[in-house]
RODRENLO-782265 format. One record per atom (N, C-alpha, C, O): residue in one letter; z negated, y negated, x negated. Coordinates in steps of 0.1 Angstrom, whole numbers, padded with zeros to 4 digits, always signed. Atoms other than C-alpha are relative to their C-alpha. Layout:
AZYX
...
This chain:
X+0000+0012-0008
X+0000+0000+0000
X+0000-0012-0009
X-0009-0014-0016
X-0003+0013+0007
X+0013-0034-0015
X-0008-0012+0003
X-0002-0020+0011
X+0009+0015-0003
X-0016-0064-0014
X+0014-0010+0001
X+0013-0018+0011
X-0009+0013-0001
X+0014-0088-0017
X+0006+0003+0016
X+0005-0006+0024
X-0009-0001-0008
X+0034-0073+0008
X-0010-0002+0016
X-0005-0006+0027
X+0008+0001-0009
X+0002-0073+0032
X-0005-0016+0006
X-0008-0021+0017
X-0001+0018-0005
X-0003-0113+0027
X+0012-0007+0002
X+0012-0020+0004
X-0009+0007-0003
X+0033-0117+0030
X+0002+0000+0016
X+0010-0008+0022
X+0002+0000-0010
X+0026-0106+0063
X-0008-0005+0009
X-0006-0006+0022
X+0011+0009-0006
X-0003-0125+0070
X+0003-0014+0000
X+0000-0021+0009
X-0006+0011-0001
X+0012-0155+0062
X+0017-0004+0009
X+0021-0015+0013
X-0013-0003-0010
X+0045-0148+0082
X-0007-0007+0011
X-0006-0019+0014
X+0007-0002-0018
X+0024-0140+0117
X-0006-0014-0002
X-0004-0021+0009
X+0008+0011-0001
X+0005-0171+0108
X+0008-0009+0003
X+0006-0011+0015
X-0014+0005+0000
X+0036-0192+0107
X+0003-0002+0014
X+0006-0013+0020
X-0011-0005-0008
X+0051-0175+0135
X-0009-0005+0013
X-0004-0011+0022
X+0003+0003-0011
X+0022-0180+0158
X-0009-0017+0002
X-0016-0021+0012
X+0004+0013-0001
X+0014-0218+0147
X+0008-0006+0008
X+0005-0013+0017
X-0011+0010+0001
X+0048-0231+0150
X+0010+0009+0010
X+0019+0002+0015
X-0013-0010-0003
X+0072-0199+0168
X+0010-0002-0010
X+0020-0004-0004
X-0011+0001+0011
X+0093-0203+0137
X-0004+0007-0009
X-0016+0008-0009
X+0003-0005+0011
X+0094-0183+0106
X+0000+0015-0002
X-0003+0020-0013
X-0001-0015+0007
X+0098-0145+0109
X+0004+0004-0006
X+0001+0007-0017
X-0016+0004+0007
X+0134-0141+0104
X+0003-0010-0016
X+0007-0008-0027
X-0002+0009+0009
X+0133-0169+0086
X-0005-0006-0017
X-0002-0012-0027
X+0007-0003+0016
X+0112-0163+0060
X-0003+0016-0007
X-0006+0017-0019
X+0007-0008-0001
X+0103-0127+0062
X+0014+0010-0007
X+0015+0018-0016
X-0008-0004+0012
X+0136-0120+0053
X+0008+0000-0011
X+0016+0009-0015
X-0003+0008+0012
X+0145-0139+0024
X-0012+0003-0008
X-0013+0000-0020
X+0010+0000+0010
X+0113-0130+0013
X+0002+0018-0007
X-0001+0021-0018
X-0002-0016+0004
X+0122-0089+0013
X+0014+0002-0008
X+0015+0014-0013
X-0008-0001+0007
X+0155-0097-0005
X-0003-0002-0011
X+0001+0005-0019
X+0004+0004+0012
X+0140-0115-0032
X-0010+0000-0009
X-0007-0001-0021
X+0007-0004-0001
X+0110-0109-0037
X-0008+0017+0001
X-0018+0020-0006
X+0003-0013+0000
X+0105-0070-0027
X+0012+0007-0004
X+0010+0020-0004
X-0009-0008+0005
X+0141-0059-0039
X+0011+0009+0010
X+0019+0018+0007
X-0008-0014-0009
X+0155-0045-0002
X+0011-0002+0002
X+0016-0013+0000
X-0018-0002-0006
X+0190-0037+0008
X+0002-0008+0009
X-0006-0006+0019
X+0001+0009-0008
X+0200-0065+0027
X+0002+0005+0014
X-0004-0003+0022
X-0003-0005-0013
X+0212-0044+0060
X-0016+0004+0000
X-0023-0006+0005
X+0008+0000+0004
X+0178-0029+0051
X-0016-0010+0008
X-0026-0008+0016
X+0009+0013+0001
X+0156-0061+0052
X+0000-0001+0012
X-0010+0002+0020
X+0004+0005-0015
X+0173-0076+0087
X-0004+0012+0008
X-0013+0008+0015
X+0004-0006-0004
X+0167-0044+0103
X-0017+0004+0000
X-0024+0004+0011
X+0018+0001+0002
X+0128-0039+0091
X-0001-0013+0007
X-0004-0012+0019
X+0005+0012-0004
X+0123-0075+0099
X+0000-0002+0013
X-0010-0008+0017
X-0003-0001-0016
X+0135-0073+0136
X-0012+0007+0007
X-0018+0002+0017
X+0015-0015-0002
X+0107-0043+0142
X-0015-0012-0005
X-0024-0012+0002
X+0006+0006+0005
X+0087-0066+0124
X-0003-0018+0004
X-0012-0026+0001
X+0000+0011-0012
X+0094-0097+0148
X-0006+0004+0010
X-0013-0004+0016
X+0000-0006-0017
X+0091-0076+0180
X-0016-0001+0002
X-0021-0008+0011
X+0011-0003-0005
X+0056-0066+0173
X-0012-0007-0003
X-0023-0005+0002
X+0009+0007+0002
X+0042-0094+0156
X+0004-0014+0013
X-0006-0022+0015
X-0003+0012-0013
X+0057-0122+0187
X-0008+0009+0010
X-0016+0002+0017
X+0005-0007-0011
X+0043-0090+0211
X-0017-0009+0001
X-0024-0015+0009
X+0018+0005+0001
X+0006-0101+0197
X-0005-0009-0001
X-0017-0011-0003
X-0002+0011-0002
X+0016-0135+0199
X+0000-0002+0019
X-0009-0009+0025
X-0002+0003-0006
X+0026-0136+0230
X-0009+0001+0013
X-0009-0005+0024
X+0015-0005-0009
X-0007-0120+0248
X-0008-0015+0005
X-0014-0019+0015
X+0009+0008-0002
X-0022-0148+0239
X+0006-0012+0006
X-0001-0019+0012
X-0004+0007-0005
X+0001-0170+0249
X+0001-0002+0016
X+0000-0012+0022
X+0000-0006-0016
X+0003-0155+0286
X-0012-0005+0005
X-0012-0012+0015
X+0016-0001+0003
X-0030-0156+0284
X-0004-0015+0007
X-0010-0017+0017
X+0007+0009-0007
X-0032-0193+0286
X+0012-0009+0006
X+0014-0022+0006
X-0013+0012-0010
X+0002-0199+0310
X+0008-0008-0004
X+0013-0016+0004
X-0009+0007+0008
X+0022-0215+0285
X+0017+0005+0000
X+0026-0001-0006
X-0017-0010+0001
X+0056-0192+0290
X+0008-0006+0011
X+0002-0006+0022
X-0009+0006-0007
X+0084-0208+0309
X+0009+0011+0004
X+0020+0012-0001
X-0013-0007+0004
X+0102-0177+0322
X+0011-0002+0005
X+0019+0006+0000
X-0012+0002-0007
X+0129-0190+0341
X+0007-0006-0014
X+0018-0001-0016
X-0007+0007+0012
X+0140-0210+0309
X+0002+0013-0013
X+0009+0008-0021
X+0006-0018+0001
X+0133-0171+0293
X+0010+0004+0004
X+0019+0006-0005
X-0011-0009-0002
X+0159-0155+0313
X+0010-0008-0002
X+0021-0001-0002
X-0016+0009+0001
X+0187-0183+0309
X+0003+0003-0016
X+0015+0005-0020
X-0003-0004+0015
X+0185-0175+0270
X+0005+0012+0002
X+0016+0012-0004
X-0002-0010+0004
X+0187-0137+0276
X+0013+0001+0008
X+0022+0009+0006
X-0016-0005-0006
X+0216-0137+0297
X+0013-0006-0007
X+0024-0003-0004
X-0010-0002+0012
X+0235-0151+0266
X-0006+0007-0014
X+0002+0013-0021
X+0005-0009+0012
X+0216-0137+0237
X+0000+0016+0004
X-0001+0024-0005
X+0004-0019-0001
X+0213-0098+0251
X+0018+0003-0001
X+0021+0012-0009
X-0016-0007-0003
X+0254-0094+0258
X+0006+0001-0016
X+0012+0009-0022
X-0006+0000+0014
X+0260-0110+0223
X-0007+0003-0011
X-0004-0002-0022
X+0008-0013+0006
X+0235-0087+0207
X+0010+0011-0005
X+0013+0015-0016
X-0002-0012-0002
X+0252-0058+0221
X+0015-0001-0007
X+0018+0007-0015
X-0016+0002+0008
X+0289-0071+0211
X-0001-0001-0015
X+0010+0001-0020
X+0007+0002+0012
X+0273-0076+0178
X-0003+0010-0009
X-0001+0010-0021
X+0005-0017+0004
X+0262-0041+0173
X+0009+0006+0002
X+0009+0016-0006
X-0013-0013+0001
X+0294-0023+0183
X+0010-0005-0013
X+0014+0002-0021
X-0006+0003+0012
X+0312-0047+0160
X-0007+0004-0016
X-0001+0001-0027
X+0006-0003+0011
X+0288-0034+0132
X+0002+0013-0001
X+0006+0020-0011
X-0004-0016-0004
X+0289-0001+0147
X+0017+0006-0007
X+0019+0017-0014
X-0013-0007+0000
X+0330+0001+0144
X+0005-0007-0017
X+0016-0005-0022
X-0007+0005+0015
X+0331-0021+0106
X-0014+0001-0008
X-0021-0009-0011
X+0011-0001+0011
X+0304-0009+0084
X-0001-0008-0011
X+0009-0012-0016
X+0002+0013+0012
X+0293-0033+0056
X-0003+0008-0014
X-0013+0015-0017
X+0000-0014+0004
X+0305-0017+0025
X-0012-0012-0015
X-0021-0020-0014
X+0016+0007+0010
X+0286-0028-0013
X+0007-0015-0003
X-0001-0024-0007
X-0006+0013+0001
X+0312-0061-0016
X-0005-0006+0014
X-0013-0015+0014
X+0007+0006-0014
X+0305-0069+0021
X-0016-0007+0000
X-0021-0015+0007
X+0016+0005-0002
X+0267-0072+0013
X-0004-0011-0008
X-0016-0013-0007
X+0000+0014+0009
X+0269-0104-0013
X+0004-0009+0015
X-0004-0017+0019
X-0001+0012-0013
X+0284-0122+0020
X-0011+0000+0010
X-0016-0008+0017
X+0015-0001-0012
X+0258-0108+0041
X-0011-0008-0008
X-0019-0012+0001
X+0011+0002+0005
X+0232-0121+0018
X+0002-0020+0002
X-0005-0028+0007
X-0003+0014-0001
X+0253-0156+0014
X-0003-0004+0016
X-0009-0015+0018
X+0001+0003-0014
X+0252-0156+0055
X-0014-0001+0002
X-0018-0010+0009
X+0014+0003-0003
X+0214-0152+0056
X-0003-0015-0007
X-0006-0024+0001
X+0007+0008+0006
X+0206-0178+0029
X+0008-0013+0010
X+0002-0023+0013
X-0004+0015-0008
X+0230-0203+0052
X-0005+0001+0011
X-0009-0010+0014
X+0012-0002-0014
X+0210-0191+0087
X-0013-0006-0008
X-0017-0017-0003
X+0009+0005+0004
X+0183-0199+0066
X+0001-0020-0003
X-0009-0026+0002
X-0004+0011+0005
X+0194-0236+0054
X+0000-0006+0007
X-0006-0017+0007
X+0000+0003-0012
X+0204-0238+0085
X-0008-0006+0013
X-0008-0016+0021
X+0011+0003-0008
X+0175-0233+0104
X-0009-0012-0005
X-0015-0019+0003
X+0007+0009+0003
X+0157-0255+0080
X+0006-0014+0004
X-0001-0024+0005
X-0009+0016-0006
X+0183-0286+0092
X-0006+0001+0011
X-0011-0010+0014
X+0000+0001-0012
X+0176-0278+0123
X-0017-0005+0007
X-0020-0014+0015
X+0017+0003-0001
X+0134-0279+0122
X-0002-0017-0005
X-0011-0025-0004
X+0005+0018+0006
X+0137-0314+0105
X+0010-0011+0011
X+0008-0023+0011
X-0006+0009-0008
X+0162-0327+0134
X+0000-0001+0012
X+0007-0008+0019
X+0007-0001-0011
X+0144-0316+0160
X-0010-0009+0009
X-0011-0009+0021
X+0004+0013-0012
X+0124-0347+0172
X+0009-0008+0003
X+0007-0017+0012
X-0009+0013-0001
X+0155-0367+0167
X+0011+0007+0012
X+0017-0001+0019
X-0003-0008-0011
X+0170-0339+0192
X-0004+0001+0012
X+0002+0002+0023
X+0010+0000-0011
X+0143-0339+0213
X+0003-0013+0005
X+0004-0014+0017
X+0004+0015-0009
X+0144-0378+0220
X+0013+0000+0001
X+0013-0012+0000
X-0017+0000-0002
X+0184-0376+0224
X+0001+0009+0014
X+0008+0005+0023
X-0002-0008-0010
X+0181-0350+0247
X-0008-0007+0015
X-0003-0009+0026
X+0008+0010-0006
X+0151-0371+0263
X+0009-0013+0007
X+0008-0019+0018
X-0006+0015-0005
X+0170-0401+0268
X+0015+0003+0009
X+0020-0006+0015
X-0011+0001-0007
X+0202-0387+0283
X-0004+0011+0010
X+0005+0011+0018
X+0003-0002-0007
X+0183-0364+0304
X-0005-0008+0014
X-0005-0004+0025
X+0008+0011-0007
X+0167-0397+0319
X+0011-0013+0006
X+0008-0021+0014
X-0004+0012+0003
X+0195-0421+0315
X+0018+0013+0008
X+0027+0006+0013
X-0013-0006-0006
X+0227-0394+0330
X-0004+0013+0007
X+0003+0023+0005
X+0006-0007-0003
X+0205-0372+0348
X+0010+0011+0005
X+0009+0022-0001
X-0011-0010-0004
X+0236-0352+0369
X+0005+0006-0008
X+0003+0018-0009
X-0008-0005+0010
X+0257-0348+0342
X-0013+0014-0009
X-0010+0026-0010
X+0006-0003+0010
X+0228-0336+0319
X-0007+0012+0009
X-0005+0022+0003
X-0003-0014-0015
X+0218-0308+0352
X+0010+0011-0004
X+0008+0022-0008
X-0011-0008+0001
X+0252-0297+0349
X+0000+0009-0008
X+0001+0021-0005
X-0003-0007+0012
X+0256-0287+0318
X-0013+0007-0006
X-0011+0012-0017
X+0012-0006+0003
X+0222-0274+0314
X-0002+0012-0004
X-0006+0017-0014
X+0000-0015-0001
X+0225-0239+0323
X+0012+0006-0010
X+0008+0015-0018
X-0012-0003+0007
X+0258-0233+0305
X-0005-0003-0015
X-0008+0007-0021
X+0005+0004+0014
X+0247-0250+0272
X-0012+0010-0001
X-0012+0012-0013
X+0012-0008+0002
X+0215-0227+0273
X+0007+0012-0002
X+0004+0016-0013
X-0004-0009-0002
X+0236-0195+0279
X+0012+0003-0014
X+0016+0014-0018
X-0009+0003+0016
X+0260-0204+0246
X-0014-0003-0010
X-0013+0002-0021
X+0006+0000+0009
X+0231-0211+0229
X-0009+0013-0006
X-0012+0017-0017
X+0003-0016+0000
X+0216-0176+0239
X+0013+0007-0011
X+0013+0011-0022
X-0010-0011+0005
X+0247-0160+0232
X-0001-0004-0019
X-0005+0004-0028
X+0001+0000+0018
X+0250-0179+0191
X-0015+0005-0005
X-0015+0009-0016
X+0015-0008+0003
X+0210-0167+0189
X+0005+0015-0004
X+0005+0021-0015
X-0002-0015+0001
X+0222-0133+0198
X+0008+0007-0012
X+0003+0017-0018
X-0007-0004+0013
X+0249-0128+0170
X-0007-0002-0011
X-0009+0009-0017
X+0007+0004+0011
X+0227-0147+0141
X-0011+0011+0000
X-0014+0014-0012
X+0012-0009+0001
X+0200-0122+0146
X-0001+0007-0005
X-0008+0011-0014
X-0007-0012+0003
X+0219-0094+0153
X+0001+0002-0015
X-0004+0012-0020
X-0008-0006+0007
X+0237-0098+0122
X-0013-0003-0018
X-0013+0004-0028
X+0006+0000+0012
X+0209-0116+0096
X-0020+0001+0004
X-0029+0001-0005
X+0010+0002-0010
X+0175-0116+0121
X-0007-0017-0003
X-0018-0021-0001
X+0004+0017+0002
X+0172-0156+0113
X+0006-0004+0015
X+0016+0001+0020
X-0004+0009-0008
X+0173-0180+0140
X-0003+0000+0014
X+0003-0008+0022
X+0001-0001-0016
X+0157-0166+0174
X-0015-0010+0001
X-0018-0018+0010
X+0010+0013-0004
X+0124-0188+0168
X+0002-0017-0005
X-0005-0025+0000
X-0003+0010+0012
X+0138-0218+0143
X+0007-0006+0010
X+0002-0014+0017
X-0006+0006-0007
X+0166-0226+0163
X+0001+0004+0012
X+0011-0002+0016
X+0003-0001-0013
X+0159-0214+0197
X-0009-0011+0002
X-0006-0018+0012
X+0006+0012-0001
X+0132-0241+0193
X+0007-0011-0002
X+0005-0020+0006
X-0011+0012+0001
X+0157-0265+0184
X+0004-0004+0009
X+0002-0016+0013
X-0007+0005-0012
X+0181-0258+0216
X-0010-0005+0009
X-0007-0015+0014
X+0005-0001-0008
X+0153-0254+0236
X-0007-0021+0001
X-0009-0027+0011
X+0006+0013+0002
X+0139-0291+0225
X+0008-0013+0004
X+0005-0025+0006
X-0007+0013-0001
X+0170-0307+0232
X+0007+0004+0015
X+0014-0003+0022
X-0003-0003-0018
X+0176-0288+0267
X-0005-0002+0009
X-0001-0006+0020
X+0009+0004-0010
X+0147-0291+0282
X-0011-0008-0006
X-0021-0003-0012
X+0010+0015+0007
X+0128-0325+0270
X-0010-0001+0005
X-0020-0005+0000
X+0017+0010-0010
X+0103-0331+0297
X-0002+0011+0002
X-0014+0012+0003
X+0005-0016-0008
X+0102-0293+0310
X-0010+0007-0009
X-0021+0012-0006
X+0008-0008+0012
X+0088-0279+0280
X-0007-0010-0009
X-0002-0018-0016
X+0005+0008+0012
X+0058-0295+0261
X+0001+0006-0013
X+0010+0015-0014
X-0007-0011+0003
X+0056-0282+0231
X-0007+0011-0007
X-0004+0018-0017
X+0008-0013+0001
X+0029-0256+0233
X+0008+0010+0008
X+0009+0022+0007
X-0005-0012-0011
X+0049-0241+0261
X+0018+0004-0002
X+0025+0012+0003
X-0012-0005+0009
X+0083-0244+0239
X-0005+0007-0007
X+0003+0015-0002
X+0004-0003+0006
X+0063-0224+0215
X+0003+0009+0002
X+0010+0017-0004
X+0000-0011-0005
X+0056-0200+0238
X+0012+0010+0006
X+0013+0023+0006
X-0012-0004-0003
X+0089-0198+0254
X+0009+0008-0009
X+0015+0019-0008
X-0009-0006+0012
X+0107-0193+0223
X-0004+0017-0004
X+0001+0028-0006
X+0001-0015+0009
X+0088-0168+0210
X+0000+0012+0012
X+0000+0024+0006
X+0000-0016-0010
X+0087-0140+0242
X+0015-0002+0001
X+0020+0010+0002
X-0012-0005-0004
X+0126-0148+0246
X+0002+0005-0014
X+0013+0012-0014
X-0004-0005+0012
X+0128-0137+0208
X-0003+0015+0002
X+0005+0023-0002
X+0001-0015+0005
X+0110-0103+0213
X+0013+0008+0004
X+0019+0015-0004
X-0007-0011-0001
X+0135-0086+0235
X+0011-0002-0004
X+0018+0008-0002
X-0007-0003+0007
X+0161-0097+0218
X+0000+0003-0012
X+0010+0010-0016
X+0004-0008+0015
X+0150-0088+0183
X+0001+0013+0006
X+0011+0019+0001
X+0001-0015+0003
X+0140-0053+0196
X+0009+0008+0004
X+0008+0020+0002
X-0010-0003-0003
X+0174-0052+0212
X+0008+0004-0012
X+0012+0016-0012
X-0002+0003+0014
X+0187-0058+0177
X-0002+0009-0005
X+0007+0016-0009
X+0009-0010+0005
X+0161-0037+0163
X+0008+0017+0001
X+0012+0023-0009
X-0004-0010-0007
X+0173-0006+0183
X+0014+0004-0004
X+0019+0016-0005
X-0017-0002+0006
X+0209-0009+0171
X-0001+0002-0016
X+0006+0011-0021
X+0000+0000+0017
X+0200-0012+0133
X-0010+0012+0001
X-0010+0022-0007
X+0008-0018+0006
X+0174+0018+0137
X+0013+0012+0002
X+0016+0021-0006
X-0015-0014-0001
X+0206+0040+0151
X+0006+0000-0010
X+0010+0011-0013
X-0008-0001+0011
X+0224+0028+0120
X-0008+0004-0011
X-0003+0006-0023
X+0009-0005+0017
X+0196+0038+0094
X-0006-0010-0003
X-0014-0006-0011
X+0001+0004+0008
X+0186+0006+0085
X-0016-0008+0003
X-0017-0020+0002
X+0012+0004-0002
X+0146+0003+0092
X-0010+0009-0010
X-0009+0021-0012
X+0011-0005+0016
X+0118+0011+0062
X-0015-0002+0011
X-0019-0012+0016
X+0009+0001-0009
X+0089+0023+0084
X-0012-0004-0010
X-0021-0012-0008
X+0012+0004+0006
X+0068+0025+0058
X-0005-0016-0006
X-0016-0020-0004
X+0002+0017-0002
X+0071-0013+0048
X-0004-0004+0011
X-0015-0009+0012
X+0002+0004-0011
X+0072-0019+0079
X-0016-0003+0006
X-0020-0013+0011
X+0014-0002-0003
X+0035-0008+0085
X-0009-0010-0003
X-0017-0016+0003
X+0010+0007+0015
X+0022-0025+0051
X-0002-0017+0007
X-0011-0025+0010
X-0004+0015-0012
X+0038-0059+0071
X-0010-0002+0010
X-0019-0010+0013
X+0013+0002-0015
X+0019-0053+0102
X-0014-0002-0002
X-0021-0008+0007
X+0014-0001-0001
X-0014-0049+0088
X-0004-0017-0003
X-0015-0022+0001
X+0002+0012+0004
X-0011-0083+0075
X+0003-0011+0016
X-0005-0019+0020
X-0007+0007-0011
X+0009-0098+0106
X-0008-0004+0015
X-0011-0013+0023
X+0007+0000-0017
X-0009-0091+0136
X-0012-0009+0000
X-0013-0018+0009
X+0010+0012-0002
X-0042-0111+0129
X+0002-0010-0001
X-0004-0018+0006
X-0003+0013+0006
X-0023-0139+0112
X+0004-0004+0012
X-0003-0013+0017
X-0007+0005-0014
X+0001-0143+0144
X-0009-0005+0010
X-0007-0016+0015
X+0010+0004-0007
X-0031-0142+0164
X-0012-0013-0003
X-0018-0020+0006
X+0005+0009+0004
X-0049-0166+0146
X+0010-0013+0003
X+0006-0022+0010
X-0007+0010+0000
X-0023-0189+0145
X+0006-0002+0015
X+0003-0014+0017
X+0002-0003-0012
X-0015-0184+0181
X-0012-0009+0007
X-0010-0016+0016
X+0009+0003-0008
X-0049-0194+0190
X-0006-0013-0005
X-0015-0019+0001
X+0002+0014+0002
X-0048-0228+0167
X+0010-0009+0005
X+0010-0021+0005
X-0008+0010+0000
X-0015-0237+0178
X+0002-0011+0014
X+0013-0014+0020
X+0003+0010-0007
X-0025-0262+0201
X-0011-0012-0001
X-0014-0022+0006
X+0008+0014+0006
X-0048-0280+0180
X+0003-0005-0012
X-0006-0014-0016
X-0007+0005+0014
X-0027-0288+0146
X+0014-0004+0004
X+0022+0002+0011
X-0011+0009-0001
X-0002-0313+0143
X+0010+0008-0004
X+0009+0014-0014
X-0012-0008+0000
X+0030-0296+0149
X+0012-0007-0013
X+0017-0001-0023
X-0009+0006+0010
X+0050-0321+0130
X+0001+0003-0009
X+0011+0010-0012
X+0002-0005+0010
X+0035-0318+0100
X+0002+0014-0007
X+0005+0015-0018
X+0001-0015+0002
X+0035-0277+0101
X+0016+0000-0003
X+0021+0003-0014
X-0015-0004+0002
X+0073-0277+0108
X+0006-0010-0010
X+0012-0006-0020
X-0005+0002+0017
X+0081-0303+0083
X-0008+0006-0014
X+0000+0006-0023
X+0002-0012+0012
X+0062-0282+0055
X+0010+0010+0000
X+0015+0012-0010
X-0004-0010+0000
X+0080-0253+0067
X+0017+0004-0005
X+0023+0014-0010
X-0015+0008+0003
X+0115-0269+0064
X+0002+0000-0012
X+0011+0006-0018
X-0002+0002+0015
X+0110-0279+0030
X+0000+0014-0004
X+0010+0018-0010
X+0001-0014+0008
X+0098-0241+0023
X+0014+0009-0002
X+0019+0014-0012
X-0011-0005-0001
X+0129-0227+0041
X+0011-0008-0006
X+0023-0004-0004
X-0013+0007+0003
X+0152-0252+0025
X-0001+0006-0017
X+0010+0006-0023
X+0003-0001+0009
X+0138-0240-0008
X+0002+0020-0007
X+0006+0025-0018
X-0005-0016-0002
X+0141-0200-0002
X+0014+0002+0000
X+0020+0008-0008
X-0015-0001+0000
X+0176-0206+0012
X+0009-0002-0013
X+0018+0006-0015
X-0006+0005+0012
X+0188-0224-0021
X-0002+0009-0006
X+0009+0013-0010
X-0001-0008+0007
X+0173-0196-0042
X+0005+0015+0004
X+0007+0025-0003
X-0011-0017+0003
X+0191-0166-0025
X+0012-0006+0007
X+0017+0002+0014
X-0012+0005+0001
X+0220-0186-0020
X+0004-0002-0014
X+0016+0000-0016
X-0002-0001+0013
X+0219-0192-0057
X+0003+0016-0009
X+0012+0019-0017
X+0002-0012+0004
X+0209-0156-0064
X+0014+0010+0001
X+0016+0019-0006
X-0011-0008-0002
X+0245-0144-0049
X+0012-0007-0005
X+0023-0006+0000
X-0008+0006+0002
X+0264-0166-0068
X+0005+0006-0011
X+0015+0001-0017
């Protein structure tokens, strides 16, 4: 049993249940570089390794009525289809040992990515705020539709690197629904529409081979208190502050396994 690999897990869940950001996003850039795994490998463990640490997140979150599900199923009815299209296309084009330098360059840019996205997120949020308020019909309209595209690019990114169901689901979600969601109850939203598509995900990469149970475990032991802890502060620490730290971190991860495949 790996002490590192046990606080890399405790610091994950902690993350994950301060902010809903960071499983993906860190968890697996940290098992490429850091622990040495096969990148198909990594997003697959890491998915298993979302499901069950947002599950023990998300108790608590229920717990105190913060879950939006209506805003919950408008994600999954684009993120589950483009999951599944996601997995047959992986299913029918295997990723051979040249293919996996681009897979790794594709995570470190979901990663990069996500960290743009956490630093442009209040400036999203008040944009979204203001034309919510200021073209109210229009901004109705297109509500459902833009939610259901943003499910569906969730669903592929996941699928294919497991970055981007809490990072930038927080993102759309901030700039879709402004006044609907504070943002303990974006927190919470995010992270329960993440589990079942992760374990959707999950399910497709275990059929293909690519989940490390035993890692897997070493992760949990660390994961599960952290998530719950964090979980049960994240409504008393300044959010701001958390996700801009976390930005910097992910902008800092991304550059070195984007460097690393060069």
């Amino acid at each position: 049993m790996d002490v590192l690999q046990i606080v890399a897990g405790f610091s994950t869940g902690l993350l994950v249940g301060l902010t809903g950001v960071g499983g993906g996003s860190l968890m697996t850039p940290l098992l490429l570089l850091f622990f040495g795994m096969a990148p198909m490998t990594a997003v697959g463990t890491d998915l298993w390794f979302a499901v069950i640490t947002k599950m023990a997140a998300t108790r608590v979150h229920h717990h105190h009525g913060l879950i939006d599900w209506g805003v919950a199923k408008r994600l999954w009815l684009g993120s589950l289809p483009a999951s599944a299209g996601t997995l047959v296309w992986l299913q029918f084009h295997p990723l051979n040992a040249h293919s996996m330098d681009h897979l790794k360059a594709a995570i470190a840019a979901a990663v990069l990515l996500t960290a743009g996205g956490i630093l442009l997120q209040t400036k999203l949020h008040s944009l979204g705020k203001r034309l919510r308020t200021t073209q109210v019909e229009r901004f109705i309209t297109l509500q459902l539709p833009l939610t259901l595209l943003s499910g569906a690019v969730l669903g592929v990114l996941v699928t294919l690197t497991s970055v981007g169901a809490g990072a930038l689901g927080a993102v759309f979600l901030a700039y879709l629904y402004p006044l609907r969601l504070t943002a303990p109850r974006l927190i919470a939203t995010d992270i329960v529409h993440a589990i079942p598509l992760a374990m959707f995900a999950g399910l497709g990469h275990l059929y293909l081979g690519h989940v490390d149970f035993t890692l897997l475990g070493t992760l949990l032991i660390g994961s599960i208190p952290g998530v719950v802890v964090g979980a049960m502060l994240s409504s008393r620490l300044p959010h701001a502050f958390l996700r801009t730290a976390l930005a910097v971190v992910l902008c800092l991860i991304g550059a070195k396994l984007w460097w690393s495949v060069l």
